[in-house]
N, C-alpha and C positions, 0 to 999 in steps of 0.2 A: 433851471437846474439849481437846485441846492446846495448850500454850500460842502453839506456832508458827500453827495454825492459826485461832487466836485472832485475831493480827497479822493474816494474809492475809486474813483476811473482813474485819477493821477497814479496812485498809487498799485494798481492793474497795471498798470501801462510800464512801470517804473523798475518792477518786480524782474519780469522776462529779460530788461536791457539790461539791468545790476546783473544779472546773471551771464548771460551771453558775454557780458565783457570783462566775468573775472576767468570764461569759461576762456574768452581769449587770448587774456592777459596769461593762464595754465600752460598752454597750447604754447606760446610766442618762448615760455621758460622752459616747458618740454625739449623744443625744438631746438632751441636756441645752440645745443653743441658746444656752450661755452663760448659762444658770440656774447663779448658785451653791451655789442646794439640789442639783440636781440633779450639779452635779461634785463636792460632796463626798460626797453619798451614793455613785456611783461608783466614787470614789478610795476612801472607806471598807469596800465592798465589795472592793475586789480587795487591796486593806492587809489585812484580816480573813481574808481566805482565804486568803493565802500567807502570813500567820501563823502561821495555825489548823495550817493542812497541815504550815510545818517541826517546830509542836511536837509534832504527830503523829509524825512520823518520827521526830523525834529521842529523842523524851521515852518513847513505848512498847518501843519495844527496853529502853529502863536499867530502864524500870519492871517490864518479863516478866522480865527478867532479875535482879532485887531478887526477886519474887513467888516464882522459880526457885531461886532461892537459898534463902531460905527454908522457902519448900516441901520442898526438896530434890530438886527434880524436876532 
């Protein structure tokens, strides 16, 4: 497998969970009723995941392309 092809399956894969857990992170602040567990878990949740995801993107590209370099590929 290629290193591009690598990224696109990652990044497939990557796409659905970022979602599903700011979907749940919504849902936990929805719900929450003004429970403070409940809003920081939340707000934790969708913090974590639009983390997660920019250092996904940003950080995989420099990294195939070190691994690329190296390799020689």
């Amino acid at each position: 497998m290629e290193i591009e092809q690598l990224f696109a399956t990652i990044q497939v894969l990557a796409n659905p969970v970022a979602v599903l857990m700011i979907a749940a992170g919504a849902f936990f602040l929805l719900i929450g009723g003004g429970s403070e567990k409940h809003r920081k878990k939340g707000k934790g949740l969708i913090v974590y995941a639009v983390v997660g995801y920019i250092l996904l993107t940003v950080a995989l590209p420099v990294a195939f392309n070190m691994i690329g370099g190296i390799a020689g590929v």
